[in-house]
C-alpha positions as CSV (number, residue, x, y, z in Angstrom):
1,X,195.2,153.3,-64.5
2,X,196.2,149.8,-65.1
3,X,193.2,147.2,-64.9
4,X,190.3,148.4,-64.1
5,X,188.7,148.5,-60.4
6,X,185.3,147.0,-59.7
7,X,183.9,149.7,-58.5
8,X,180.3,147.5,-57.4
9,X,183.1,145.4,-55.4
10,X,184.7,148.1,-53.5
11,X,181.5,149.2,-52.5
12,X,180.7,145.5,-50.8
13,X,184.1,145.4,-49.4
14,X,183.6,149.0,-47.7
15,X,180.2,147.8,-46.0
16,X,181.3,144.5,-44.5
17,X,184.0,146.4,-43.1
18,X,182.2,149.2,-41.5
19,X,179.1,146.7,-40.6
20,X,181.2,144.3,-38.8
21,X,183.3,147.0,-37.5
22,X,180.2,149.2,-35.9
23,X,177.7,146.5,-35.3
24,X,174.9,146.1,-38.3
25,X,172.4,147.2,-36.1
26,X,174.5,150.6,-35.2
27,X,172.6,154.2,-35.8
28,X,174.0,155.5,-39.0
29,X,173.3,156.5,-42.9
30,X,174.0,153.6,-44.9
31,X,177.3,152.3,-45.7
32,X,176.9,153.0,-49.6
33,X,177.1,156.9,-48.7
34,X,180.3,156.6,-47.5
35,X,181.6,154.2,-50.1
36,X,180.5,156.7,-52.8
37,X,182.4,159.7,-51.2
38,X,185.4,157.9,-51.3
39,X,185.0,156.6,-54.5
40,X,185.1,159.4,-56.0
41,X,188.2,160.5,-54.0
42,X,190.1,158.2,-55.0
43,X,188.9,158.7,-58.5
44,X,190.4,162.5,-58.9
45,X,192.0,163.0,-61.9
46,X,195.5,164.0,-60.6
47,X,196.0,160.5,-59.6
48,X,198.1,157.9,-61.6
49,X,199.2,155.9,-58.8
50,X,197.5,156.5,-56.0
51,X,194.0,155.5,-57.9
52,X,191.0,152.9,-57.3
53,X,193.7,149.9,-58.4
54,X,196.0,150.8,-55.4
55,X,193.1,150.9,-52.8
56,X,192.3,147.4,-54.5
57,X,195.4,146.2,-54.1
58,X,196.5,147.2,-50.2
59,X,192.8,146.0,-49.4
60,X,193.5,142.5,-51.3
61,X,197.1,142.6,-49.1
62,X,195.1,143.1,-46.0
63,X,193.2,140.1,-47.0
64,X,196.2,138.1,-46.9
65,X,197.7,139.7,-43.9
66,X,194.4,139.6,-42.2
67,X,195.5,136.7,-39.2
68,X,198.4,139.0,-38.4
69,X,196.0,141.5,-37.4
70,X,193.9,142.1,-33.9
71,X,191.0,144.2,-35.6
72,X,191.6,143.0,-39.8
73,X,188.4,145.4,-40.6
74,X,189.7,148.4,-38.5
75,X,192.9,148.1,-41.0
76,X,190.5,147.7,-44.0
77,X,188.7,151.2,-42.8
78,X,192.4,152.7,-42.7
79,X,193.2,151.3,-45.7
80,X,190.2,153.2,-47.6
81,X,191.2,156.3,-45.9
82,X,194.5,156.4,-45.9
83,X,195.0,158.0,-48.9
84,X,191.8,159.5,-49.3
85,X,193.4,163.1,-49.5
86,X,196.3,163.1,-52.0
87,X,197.3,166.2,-53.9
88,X,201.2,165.4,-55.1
89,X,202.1,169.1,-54.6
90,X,201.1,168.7,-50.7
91,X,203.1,167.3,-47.5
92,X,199.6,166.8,-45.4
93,X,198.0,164.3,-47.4
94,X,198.2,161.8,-44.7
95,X,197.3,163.9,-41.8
96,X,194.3,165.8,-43.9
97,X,193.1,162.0,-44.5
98,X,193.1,161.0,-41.1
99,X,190.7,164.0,-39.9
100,X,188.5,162.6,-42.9
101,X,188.2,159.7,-41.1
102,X,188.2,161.2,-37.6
103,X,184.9,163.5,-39.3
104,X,183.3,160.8,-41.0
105,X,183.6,157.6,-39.1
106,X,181.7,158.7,-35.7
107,X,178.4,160.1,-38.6
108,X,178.9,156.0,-39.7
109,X,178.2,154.6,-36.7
110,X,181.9,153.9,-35.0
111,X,182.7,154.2,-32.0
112,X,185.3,157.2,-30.7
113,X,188.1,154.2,-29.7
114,X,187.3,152.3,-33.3
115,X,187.7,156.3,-34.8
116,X,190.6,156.9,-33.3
117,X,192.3,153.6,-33.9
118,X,191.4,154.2,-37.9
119,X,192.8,157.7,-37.6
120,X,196.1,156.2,-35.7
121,X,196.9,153.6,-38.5
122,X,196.1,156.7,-41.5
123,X,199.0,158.7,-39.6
124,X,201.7,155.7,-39.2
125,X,201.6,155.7,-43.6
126,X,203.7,158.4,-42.9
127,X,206.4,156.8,-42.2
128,X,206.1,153.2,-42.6
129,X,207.6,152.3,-39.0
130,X,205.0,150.4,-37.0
131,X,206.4,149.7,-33.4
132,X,206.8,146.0,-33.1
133,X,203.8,145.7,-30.4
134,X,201.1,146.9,-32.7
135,X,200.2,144.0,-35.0
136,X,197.3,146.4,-37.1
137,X,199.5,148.9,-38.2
138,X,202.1,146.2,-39.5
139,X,199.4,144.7,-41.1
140,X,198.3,148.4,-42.8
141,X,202.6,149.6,-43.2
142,X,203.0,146.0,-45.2
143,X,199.9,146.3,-47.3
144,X,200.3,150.0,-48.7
145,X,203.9,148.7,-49.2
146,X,203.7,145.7,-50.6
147,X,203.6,147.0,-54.4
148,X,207.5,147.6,-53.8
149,X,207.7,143.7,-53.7
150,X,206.0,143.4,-57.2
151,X,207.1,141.1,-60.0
152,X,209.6,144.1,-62.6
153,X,207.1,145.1,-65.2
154,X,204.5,145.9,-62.6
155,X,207.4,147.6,-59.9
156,X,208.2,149.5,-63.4
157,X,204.5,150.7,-63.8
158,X,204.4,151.7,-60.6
159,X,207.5,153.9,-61.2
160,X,206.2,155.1,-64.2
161,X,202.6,156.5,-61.9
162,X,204.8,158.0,-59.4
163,X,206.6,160.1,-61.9
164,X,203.0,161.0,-63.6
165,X,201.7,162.2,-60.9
166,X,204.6,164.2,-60.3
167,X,204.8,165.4,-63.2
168,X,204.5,168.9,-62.2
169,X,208.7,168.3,-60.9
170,X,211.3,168.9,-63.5
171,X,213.1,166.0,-64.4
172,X,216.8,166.5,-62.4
173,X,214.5,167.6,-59.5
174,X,212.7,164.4,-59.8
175,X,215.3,162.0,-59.6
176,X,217.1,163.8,-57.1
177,X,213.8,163.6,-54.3
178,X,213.5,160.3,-55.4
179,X,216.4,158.8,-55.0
180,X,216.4,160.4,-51.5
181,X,213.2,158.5,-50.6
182,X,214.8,155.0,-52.1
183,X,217.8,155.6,-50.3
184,X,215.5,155.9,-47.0
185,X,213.4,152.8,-47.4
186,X,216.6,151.1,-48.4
187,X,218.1,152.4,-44.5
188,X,215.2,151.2,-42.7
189,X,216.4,148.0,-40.7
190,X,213.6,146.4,-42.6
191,X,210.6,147.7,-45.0
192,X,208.0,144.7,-43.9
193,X,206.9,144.2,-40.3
194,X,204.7,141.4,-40.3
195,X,205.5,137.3,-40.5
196,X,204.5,136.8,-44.3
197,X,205.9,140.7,-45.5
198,X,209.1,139.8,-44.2
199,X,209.4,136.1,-45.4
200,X,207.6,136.9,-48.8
201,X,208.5,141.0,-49.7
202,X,211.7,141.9,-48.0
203,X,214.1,140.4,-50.3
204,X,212.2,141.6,-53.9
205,X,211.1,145.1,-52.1
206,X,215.1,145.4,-52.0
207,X,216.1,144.5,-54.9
208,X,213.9,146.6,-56.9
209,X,214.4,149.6,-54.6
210,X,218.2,149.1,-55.7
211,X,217.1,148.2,-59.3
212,X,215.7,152.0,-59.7
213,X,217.9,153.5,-57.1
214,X,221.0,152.3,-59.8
215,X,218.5,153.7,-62.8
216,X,218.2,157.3,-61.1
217,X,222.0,157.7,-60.3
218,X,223.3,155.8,-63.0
């Protein structure tokens, strides 16, 4: 899994979100509930990338992202559920994960518009293509996709996740799907929406999408 996620951390992160986002003096269990739910979610053992460290790491891009947002802690809420359903052998994880949130979110204390902006910014990770007038889901889109910008030993850890958790594919299967998906992040007109993704990720997110993309059909 990579380093490991502070798991007492998380938990803090998850309640100043959901306090500031609800109002600390909303109706509701406490925060810790729901934080311990997910936890565990993202803690199932068919995960390899998808796992505590990459929660960790698209909050801690959120945090850097944060002034390009209009509501930084409904994004952080998306960002905990976006990927709380994930089976690898499934094509509605990010749909199933956004009724989570639509379920569980109102029994916290948010509001239905705060819900259904959550559930909203869950459904655009499917396809990464935030329309240019709605800063939060940049900010979300950038975050979960920021590990493509990574320095090349952690890009090739990341690679090496993906293919665990797919490891159920055979091999020329494999490479064939994903080279398909490289190819499509490499058409978009550009992977990173906001200010800072574009200046900071584009150009790395690029080269190692071509990097593996040359490994796969080589």
């Amino acid at each position: 899994m990579g380093r490991m996620a502070d798991i007492d951390a998380l938990r803090i992160r998850w309640s100043h979100a959901l306090d500031r986002s609800r109002g600390t003096d909303a109706p509701g269990p406490a925060p810790s509930l729901y934080a311990d739910a997910l936890l565990t979610r993202w803690s199932e053992p068919q995960r390899r990338y998808h796992t505590l460290d990459h929660l960790t790491a698209v909050l801690d891009h959120v945090d850097v992202l944060e002034k390009a947002a209009d509501d930084p802690d409904l994004v952080r809420l998306a960002a905990w559920f976006h990927d709380a359903v994930y089976l690898p052998d499934r094509s509605e994880n990010e749909e199933r994960s956004a009724r989570l949130a639509e379920r569980a979110l109102p029994e916290a204390g948010l509001s239905a518009a705060a819900t259904a902006e959550v559930a909203r910014l869950v459904r655009l990770t499917v396809t990464h293509t935030p329309p240019d007038d709605d800063p939060n889901g940049q900010v979300l889109c950038d975050a979960d996709l920021a590990i493509l910008a990574s320095p090349a030993d952690v890009y090739a850890a990341y690679t090496m996740a993906v293919r665990e958790e797919y490891a159920f594919v055979p091999p020329d299967a494999f490479r064939e799907g994903r080279a398909a998906i490289l190819r499509q992040l490499l058409d978009l007109p550009r992977l990173f929406h906001t200010p800072y993704g574009t200046r900071e990720w584009e150009g790395p997110a690029r080269q190692n999408l071509t990097s593996e993309l040359a490994l796969l059909t080589g």
